[in-house]
N, CA, C and O atoms as a Tripos MOL2 file, in Angstrom:
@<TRIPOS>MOLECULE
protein
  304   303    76     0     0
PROTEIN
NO_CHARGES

@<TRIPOS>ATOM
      1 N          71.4760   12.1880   60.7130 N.3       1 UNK1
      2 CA         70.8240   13.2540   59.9640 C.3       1 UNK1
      3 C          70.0310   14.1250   60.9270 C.2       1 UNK1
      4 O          69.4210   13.5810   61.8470 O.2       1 UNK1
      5 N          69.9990   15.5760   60.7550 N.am      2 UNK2
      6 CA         69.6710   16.2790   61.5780 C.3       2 UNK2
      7 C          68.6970   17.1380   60.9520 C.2       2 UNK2
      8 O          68.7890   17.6440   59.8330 O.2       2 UNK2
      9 N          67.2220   17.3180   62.2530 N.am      3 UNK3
     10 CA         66.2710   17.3960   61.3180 C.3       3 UNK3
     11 C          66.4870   19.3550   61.4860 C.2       3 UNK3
     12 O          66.5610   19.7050   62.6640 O.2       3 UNK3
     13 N          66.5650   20.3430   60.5990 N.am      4 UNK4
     14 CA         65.9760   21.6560   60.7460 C.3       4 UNK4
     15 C          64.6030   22.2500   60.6780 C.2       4 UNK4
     16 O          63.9310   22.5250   59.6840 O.2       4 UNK4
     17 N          64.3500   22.3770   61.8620 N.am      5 UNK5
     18 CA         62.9550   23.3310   62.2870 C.3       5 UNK5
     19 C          63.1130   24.6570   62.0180 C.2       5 UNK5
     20 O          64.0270   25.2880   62.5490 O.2       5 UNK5
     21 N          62.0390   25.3650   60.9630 N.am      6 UNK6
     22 CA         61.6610   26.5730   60.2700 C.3       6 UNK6
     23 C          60.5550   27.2110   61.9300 C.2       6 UNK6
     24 O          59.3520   26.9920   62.0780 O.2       6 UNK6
     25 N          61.2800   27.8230   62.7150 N.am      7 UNK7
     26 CA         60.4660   28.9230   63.5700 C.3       7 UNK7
     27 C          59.0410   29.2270   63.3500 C.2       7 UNK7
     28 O          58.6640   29.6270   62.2490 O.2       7 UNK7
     29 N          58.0980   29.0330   64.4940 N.am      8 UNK8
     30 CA         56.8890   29.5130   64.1780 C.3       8 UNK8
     31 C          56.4260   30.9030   63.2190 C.2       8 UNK8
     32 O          55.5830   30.9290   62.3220 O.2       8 UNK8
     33 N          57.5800   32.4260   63.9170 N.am      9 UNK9
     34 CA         57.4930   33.2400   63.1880 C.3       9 UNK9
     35 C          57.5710   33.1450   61.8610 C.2       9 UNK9
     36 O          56.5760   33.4860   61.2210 O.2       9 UNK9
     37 N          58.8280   32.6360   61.1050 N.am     10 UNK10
     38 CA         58.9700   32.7210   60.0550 C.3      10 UNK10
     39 C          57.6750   31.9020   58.7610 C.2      10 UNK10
     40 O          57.4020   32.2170   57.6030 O.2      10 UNK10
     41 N          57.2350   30.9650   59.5190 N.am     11 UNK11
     42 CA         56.4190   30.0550   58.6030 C.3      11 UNK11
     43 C          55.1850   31.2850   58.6680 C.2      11 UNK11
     44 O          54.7630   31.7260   57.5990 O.2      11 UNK11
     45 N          54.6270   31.8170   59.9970 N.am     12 UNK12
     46 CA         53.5130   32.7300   59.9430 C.3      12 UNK12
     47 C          53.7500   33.7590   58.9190 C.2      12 UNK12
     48 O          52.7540   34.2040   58.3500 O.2      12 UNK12
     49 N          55.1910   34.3170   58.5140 N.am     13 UNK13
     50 CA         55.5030   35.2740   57.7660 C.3      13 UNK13
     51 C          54.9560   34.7100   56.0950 C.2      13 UNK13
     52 O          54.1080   35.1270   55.3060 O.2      13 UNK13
     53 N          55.8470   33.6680   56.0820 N.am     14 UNK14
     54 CA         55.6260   32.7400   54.9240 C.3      14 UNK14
     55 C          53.4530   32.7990   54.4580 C.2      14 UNK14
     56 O          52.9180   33.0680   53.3820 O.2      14 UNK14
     57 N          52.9040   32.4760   55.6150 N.am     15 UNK15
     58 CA         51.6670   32.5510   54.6400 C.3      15 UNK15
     59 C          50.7910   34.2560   55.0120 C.2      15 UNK15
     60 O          49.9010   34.7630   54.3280 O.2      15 UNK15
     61 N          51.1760   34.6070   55.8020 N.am     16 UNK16
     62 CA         50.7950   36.3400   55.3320 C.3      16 UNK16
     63 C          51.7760   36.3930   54.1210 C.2      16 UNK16
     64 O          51.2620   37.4260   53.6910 O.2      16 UNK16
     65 N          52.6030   36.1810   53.3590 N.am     17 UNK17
     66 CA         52.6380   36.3110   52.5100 C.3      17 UNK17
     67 C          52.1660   35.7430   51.4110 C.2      17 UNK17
     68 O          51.9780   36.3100   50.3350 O.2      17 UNK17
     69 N          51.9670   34.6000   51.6720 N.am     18 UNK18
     70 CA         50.5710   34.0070   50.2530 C.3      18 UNK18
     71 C          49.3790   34.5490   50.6700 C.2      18 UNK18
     72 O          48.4710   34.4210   49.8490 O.2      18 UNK18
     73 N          49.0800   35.1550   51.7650 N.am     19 UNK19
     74 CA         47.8960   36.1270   51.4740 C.3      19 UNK19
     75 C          47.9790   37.0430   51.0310 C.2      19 UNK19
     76 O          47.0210   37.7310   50.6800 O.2      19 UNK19
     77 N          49.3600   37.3820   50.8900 N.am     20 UNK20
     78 CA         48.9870   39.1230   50.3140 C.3      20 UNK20
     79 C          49.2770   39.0220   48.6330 C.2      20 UNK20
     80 O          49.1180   39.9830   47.8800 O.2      20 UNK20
     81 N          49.7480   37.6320   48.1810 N.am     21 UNK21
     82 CA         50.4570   37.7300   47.1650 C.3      21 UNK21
     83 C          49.2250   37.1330   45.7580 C.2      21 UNK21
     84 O          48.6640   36.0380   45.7220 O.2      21 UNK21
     85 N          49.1160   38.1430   44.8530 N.am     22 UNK22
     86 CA         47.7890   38.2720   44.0480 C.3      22 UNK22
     87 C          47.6140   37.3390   43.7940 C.2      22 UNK22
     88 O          48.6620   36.6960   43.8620 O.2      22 UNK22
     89 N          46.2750   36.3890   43.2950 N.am     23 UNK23
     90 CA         45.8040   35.2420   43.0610 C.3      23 UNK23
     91 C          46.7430   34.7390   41.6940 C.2      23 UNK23
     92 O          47.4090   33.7290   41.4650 O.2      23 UNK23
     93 N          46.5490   35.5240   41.2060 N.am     24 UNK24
     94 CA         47.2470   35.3270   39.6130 C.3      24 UNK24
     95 C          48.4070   34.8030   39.7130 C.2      24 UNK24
     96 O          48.8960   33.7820   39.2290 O.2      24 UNK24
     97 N          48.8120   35.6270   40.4130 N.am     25 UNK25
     98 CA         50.5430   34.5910   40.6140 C.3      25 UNK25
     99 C          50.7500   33.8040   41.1930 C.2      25 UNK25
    100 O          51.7790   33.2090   40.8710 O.2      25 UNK25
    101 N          49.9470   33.2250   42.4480 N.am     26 UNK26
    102 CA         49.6820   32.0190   43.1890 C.3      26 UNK26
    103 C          49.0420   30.9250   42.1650 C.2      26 UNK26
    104 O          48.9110   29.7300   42.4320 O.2      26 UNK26
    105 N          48.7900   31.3460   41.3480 N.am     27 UNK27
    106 CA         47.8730   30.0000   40.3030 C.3      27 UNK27
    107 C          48.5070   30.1460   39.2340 C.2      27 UNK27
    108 O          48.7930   28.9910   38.9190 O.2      27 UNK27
    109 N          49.2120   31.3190   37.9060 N.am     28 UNK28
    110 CA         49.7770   31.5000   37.0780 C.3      28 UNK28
    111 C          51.4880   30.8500   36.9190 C.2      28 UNK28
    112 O          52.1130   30.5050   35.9150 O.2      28 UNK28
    113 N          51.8340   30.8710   38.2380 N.am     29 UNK29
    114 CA         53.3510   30.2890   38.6260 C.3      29 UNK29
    115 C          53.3740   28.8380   37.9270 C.2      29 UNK29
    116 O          52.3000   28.2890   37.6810 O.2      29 UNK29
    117 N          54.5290   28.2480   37.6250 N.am     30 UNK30
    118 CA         54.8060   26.9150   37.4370 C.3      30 UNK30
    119 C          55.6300   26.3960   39.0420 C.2      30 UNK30
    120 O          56.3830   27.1330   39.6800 O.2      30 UNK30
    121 N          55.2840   25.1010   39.4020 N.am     31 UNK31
    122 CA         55.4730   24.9710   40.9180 C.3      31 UNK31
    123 C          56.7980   25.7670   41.4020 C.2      31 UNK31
    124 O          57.0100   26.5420   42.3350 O.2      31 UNK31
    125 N          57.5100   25.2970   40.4760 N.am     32 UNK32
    126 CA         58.8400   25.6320   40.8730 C.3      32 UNK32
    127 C          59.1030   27.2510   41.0880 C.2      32 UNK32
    128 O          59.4830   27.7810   42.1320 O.2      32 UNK32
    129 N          58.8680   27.7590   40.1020 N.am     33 UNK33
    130 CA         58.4970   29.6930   40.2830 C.3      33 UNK33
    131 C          57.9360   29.9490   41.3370 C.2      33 UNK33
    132 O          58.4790   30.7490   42.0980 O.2      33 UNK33
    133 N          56.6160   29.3120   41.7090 N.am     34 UNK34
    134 CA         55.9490   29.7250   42.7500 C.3      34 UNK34
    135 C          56.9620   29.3820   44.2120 C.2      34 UNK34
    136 O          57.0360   30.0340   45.2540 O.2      34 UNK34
    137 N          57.4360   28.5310   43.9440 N.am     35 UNK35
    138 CA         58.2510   28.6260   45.3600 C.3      35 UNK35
    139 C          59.2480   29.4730   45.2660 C.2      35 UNK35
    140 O          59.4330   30.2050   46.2380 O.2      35 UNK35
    141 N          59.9790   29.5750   44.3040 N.am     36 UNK36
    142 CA         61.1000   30.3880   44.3820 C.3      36 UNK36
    143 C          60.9020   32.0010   44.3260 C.2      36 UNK36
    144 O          61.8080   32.8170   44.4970 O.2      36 UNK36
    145 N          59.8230   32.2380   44.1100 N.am     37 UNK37
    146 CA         59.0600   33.6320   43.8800 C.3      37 UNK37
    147 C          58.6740   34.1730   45.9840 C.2      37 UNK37
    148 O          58.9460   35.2400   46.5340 O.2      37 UNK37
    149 N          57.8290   32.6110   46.7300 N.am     38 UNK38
    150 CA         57.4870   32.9280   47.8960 C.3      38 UNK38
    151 C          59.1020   32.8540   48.6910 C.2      38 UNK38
    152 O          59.6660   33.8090   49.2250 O.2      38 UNK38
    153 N          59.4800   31.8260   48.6150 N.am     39 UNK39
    154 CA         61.0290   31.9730   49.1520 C.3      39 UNK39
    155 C          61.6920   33.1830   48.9730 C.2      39 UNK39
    156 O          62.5590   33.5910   49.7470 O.2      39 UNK39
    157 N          61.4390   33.5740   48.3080 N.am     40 UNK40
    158 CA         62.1190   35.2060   47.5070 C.3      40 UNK40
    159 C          61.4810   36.4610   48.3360 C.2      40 UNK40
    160 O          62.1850   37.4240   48.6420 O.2      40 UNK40
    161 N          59.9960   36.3730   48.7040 N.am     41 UNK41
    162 CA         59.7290   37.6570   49.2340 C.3      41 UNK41
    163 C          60.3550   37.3120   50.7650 C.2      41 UNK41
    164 O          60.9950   38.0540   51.5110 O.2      41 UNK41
    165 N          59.8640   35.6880   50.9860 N.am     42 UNK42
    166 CA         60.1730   35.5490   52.8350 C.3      42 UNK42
    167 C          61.3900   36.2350   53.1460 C.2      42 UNK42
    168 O          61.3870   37.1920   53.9200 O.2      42 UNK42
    169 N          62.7860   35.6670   52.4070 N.am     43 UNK43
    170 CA         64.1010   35.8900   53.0210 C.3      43 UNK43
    171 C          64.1940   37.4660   52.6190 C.2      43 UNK43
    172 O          65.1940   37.9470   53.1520 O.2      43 UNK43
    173 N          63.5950   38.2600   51.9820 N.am     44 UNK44
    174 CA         63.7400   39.5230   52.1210 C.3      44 UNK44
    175 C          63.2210   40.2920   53.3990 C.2      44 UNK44
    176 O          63.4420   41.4070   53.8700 O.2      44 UNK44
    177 N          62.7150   39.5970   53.6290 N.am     45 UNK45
    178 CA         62.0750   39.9580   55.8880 C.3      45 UNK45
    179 C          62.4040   39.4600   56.7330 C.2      45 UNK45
    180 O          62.3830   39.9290   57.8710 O.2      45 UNK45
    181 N          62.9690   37.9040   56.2810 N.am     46 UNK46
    182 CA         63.3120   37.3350   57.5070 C.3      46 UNK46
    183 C          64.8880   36.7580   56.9370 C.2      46 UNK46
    184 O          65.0800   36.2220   55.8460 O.2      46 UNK46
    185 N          65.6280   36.9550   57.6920 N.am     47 UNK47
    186 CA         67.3220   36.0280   57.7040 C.3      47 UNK47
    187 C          66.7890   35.0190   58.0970 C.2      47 UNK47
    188 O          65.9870   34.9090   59.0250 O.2      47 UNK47
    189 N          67.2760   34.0810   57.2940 N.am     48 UNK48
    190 CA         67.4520   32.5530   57.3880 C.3      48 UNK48
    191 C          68.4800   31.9320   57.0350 C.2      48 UNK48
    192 O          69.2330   32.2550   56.1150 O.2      48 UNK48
    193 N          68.5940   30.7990   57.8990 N.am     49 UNK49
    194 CA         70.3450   30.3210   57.5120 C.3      49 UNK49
    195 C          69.9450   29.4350   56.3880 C.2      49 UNK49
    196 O          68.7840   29.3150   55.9970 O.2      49 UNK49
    197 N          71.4390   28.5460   55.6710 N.am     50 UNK50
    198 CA         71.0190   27.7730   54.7870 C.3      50 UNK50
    199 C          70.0150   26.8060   54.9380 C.2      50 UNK50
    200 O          69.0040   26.6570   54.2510 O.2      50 UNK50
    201 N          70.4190   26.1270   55.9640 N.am     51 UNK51
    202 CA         69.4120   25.0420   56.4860 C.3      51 UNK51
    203 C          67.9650   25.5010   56.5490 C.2      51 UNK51
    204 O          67.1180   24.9440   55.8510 O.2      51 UNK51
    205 N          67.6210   26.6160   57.4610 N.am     52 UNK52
    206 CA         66.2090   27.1920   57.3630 C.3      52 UNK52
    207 C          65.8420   27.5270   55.8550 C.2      52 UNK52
    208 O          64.6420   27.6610   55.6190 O.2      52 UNK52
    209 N          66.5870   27.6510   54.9880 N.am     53 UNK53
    210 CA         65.9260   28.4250   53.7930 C.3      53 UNK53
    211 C          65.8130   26.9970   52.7610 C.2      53 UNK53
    212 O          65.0150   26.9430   51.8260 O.2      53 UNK53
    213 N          66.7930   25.8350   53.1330 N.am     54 UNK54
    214 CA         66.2790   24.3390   52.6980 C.3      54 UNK54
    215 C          64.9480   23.8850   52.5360 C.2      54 UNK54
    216 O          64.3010   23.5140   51.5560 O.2      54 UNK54
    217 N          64.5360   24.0900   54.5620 N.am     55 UNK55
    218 CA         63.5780   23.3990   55.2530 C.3      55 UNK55
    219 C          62.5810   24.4160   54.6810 C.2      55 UNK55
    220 O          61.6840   23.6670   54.2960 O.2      55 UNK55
    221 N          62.1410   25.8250   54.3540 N.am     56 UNK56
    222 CA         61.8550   26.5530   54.0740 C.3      56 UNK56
    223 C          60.7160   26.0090   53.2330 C.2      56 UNK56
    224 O          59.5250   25.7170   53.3370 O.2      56 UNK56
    225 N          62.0460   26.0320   52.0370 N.am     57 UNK57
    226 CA         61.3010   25.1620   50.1830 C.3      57 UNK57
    227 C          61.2220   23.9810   50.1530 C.2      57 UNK57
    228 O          60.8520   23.4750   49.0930 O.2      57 UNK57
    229 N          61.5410   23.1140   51.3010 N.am     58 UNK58
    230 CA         60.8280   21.9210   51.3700 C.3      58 UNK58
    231 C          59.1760   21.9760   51.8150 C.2      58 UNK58
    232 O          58.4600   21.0690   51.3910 O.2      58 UNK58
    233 N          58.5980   23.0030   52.6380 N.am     59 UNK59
    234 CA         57.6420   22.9530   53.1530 C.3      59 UNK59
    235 C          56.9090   23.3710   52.0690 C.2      59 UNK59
    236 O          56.1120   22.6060   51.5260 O.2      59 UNK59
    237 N          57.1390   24.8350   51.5770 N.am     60 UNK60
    238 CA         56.7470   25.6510   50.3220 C.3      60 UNK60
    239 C          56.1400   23.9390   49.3350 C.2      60 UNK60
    240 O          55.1320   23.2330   49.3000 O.2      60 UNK60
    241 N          57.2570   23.9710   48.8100 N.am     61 UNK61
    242 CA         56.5220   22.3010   47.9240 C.3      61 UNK61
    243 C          55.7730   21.5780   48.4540 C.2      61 UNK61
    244 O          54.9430   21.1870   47.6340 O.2      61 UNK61
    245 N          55.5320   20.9580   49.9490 N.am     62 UNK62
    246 CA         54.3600   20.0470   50.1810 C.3      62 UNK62
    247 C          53.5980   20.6750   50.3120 C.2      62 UNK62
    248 O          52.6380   19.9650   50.6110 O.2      62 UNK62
    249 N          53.2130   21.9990   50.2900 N.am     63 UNK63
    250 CA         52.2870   23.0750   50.1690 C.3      63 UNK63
    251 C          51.6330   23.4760   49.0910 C.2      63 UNK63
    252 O          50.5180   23.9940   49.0400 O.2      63 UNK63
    253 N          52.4070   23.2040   48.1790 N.am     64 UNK64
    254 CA         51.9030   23.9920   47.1340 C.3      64 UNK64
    255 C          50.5600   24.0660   46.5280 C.2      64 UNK64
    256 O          50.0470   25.0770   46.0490 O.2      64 UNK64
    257 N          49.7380   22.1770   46.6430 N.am     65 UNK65
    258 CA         48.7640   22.0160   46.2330 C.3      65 UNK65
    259 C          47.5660   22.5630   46.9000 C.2      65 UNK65
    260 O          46.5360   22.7070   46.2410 O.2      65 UNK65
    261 N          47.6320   23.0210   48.7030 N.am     66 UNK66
    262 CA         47.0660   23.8360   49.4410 C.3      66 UNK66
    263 C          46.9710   25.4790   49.1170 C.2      66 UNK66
    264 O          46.0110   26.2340   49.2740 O.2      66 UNK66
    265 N          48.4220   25.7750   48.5670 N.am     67 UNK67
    266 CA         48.2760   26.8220   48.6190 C.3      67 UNK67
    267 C          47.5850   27.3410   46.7990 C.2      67 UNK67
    268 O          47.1760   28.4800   46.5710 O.2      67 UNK67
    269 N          47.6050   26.4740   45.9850 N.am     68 UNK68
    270 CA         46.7180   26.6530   45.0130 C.3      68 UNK68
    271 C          45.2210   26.5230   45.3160 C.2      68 UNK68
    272 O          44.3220   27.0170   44.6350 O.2      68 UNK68
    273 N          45.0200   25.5370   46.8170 N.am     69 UNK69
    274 CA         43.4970   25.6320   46.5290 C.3      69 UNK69
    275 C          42.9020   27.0520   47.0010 C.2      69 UNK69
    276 O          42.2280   27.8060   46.2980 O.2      69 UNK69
    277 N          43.3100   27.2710   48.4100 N.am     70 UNK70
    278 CA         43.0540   28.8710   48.9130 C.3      70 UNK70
    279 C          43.0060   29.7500   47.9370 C.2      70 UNK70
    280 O          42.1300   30.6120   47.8520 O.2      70 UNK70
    281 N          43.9630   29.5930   47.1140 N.am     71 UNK71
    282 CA         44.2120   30.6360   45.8020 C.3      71 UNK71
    283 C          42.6100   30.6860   45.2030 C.2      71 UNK71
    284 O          41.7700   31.5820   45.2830 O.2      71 UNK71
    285 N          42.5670   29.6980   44.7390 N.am     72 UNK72
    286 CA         41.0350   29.2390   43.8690 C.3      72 UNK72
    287 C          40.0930   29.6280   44.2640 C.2      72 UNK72
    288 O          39.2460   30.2230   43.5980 O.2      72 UNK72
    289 N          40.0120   29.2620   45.9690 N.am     73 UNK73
    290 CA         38.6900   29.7520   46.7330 C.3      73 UNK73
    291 C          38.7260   31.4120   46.6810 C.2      73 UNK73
    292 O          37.8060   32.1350   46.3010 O.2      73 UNK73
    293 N          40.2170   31.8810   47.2310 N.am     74 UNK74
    294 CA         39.6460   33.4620   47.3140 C.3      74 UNK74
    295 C          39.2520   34.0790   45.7840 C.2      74 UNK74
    296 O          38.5330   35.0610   45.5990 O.2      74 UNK74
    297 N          39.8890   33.2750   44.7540 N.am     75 UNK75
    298 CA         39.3970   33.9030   43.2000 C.3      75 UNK75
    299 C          37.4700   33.2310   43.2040 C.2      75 UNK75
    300 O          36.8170   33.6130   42.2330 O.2      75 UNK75
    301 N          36.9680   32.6240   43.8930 N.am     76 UNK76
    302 CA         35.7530   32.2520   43.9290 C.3      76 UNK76
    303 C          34.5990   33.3000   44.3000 C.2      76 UNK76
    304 O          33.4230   32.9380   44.3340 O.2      76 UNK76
@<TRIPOS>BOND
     1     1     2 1
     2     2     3 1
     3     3     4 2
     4     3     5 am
     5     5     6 1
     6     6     7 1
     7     7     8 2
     8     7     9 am
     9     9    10 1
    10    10    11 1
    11    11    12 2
    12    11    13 am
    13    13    14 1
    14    14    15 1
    15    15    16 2
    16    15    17 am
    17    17    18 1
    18    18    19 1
    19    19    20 2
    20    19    21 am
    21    21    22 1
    22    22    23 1
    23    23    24 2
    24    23    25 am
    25    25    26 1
    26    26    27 1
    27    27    28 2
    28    27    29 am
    29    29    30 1
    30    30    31 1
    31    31    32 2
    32    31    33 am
    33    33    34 1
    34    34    35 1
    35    35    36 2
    36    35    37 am
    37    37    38 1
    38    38    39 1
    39    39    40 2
    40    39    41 am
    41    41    42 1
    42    42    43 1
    43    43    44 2
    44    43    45 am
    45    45    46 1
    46    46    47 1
    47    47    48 2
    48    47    49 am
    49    49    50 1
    50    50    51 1
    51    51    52 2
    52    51    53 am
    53    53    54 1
    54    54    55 1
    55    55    56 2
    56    55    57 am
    57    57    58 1
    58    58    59 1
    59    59    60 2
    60    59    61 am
    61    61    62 1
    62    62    63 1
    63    63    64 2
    64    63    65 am
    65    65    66 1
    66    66    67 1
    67    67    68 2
    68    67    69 am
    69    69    70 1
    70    70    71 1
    71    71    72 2
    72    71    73 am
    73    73    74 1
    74    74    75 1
    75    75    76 2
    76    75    77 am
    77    77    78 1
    78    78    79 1
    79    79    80 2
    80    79    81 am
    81    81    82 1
    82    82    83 1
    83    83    84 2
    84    83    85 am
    85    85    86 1
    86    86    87 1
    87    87    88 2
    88    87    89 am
    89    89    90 1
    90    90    91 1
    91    91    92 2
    92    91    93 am
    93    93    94 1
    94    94    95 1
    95    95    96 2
    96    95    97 am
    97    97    98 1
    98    98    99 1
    99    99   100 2
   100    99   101 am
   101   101   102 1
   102   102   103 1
   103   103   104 2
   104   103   105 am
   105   105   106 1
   106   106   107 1
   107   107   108 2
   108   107   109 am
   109   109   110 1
   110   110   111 1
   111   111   112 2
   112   111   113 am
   113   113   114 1
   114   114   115 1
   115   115   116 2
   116   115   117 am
   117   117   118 1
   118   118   119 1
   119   119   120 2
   120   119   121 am
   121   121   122 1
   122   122   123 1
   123   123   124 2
   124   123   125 am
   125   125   126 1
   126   126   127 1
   127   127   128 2
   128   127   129 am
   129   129   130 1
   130   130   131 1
   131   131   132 2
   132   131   133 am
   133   133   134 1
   134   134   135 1
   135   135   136 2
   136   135   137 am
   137   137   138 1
   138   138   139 1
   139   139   140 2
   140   139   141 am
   141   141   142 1
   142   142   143 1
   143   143   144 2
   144   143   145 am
   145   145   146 1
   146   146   147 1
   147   147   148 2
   148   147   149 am
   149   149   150 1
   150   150   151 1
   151   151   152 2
   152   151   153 am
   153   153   154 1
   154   154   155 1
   155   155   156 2
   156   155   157 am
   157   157   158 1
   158   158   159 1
   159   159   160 2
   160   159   161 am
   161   161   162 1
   162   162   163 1
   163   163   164 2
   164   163   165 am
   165   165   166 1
   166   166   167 1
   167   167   168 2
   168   167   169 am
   169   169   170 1
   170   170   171 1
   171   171   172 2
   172   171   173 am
   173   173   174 1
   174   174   175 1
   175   175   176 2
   176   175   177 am
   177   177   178 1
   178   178   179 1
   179   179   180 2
   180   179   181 am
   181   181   182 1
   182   182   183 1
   183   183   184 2
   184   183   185 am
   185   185   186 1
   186   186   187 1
   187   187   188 2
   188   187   189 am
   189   189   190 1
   190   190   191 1
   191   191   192 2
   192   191   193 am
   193   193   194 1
   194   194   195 1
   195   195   196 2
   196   195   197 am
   197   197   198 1
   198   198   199 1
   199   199   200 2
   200   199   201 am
   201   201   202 1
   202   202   203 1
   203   203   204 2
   204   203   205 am
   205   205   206 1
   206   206   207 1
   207   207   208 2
   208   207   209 am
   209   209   210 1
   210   210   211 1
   211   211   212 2
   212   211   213 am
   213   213   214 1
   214   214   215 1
   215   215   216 2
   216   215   217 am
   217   217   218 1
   218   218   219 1
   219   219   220 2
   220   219   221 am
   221   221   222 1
   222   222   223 1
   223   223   224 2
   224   223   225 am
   225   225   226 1
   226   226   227 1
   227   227   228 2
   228   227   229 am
   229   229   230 1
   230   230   231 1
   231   231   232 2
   232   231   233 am
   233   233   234 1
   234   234   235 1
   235   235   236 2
   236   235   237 am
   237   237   238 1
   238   238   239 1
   239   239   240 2
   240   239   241 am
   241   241   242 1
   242   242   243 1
   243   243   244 2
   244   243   245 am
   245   245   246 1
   246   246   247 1
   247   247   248 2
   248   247   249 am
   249   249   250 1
   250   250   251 1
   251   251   252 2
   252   251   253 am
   253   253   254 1
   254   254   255 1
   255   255   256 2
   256   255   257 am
   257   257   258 1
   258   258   259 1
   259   259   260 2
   260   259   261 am
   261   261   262 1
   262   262   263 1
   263   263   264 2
   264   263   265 am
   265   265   266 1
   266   266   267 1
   267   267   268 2
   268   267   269 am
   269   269   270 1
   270   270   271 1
   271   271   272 2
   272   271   273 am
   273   273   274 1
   274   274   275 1
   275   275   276 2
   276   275   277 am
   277   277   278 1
   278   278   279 1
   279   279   280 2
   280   279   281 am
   281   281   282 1
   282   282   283 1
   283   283   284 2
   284   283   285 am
   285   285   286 1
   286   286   287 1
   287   287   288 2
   288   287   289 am
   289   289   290 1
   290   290   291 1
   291   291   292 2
   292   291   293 am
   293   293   294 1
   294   294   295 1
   295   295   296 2
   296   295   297 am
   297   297   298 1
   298   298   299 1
   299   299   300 2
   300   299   301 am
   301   301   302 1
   302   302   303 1
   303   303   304 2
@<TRIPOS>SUBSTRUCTURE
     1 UNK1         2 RESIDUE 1 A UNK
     2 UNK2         6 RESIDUE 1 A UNK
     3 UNK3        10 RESIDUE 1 A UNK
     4 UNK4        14 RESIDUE 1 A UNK
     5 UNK5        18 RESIDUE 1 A UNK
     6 UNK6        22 RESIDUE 1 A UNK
     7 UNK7        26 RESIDUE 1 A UNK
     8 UNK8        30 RESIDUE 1 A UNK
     9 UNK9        34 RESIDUE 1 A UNK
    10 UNK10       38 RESIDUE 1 A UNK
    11 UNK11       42 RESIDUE 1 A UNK
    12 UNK12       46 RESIDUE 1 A UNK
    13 UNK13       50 RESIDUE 1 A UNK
    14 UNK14       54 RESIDUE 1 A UNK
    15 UNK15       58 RESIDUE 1 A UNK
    16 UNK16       62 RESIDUE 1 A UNK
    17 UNK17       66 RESIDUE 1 A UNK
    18 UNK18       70 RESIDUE 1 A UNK
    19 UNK19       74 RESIDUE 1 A UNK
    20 UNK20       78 RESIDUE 1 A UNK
    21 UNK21       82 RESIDUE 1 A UNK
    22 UNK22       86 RESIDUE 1 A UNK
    23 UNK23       90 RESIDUE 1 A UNK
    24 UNK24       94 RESIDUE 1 A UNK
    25 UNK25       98 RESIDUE 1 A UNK
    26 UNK26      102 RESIDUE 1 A UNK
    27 UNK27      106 RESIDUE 1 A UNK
    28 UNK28      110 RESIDUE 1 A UNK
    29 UNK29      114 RESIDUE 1 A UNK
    30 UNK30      118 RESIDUE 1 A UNK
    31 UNK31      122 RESIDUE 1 A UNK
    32 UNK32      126 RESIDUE 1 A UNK
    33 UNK33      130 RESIDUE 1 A UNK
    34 UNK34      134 RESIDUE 1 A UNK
    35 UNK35      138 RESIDUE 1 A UNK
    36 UNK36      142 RESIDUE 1 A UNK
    37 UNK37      146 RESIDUE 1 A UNK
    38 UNK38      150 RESIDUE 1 A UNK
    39 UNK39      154 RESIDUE 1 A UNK
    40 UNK40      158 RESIDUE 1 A UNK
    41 UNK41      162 RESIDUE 1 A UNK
    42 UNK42      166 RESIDUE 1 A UNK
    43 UNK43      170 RESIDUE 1 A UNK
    44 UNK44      174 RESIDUE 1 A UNK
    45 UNK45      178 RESIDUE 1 A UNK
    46 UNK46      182 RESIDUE 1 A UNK
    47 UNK47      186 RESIDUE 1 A UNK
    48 UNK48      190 RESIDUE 1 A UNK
    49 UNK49      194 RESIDUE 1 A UNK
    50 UNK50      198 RESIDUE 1 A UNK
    51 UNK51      202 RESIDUE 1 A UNK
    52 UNK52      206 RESIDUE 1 A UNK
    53 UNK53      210 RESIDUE 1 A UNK
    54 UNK54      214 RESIDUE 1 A UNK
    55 UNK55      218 RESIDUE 1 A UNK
    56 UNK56      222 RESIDUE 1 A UNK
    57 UNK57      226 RESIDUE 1 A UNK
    58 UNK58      230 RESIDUE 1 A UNK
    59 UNK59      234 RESIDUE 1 A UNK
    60 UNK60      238 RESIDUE 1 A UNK
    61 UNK61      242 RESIDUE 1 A UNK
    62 UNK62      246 RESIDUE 1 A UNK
    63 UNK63      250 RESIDUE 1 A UNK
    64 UNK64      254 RESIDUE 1 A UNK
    65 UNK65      258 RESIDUE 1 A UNK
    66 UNK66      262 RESIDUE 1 A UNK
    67 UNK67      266 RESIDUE 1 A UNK
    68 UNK68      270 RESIDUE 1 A UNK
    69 UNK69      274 RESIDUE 1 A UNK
    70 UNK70      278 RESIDUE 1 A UNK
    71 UNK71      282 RESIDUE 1 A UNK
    72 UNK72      286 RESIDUE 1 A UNK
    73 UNK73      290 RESIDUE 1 A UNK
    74 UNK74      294 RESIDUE 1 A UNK
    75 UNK75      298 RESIDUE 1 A UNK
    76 UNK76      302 RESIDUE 1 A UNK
């Protein structure tokens, strides 16, 4: 089994885009939306092969509970 590594760039792309992306929808999403919503803006900037766009929404999900808390704090 072969592991795929998501590029420094692309992951940096990945959370400038949960920064730019309104609180409401970072917390309003159901998990699954919310990834498929951030997966959705990334690959519109960045080409990714299948494998990267796997490893992608695998990360997106162990994230998610991080990226709800940031959410919370900047709505604070």
């Amino acid at each position: 089994m072969g592991v795929c590594v998501v590029n420094s760039s692309a992951l940096r792309h990945l959370w400038f885009v949960i920064e730019e992306t309104q609180t409401s929808a970072l917390l309003g999403f159901s998990d699954a939306e919310l990834i498929q919503q951030l997966l959705k803006r990334v690959e519109k900037d960045k080409l990714l092969t299948g494998e990267e766009t796997n490893t992608m929404r695998a990360y997106i999900r162990s994230r998610v509970p991080l990226i709800r808390d940031l959410a919370m704090a900047r709505s604070a």
